[in-house]
C-alpha positions, -999 to 999 in steps of 0.1 A, spaced: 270 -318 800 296 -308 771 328 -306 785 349 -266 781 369 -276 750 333 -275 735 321 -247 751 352 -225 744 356 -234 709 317 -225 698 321 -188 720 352 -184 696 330 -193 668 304 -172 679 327 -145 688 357 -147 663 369 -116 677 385 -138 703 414 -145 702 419 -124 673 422 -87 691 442 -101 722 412 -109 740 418 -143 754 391 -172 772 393 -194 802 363 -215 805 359 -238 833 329 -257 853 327 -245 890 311 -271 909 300 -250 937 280 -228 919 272 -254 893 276 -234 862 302 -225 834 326 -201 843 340 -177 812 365 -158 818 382 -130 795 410 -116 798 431 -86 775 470 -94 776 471 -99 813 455 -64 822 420 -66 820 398 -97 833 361 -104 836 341 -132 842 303 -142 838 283 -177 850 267 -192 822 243 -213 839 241 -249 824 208 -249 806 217 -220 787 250 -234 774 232 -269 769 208 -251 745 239 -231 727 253 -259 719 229 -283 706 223 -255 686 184 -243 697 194 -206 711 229 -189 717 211 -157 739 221 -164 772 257 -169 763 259 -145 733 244 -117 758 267 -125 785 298 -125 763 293 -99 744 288 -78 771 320 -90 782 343 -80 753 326 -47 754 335 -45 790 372 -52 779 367 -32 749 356 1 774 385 -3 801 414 -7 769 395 28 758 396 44 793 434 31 796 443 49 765 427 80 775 447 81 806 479 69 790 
């Protein structure tokens, strides 16, 4: 199992929009469940999470396929994207 310096840095690379846009990333291993946990988050306001189950981040970063986690995350930041949009509107 890589460990969630690993992980975190090739979703930034995948996603360089990270980071970048004040979208930020928490990514931790929740033993229960026994899967990655990301977590985004937009300057303290909005904040989503996903389970990226292990084979799928296994296979993103040995580098054979990136779907499972490039699905899941981009749907996040688009989720993120949407609420700032909504906010703004109502603002």
């Amino acid at each position: 199992m890589h460990d969630k310096k690993e992980l975190c840095d090739k979703i930034k690379a995948i996603y360089p929009e990270i980071g970048a846009c004040g979208i930020d990333i928490d990514v931790n291993y929740d033993q229960t469940q026994k899967a990655w946990v990301v977590d985004l988050h937009k300057k303290g306001h909005h904040r989503l999470k996903t389970y990226l189950e292990l084979p799928d981040a296994d296979a993103c970063m040995e580098g054979k396929q990136c779907i499972g986690l490039g699905l899941q995350v981009s749907q996040l930041v688009a989720n993120i994207k949407a609420l700032d949009k909504e906010e703004k509107v109502k603002g």
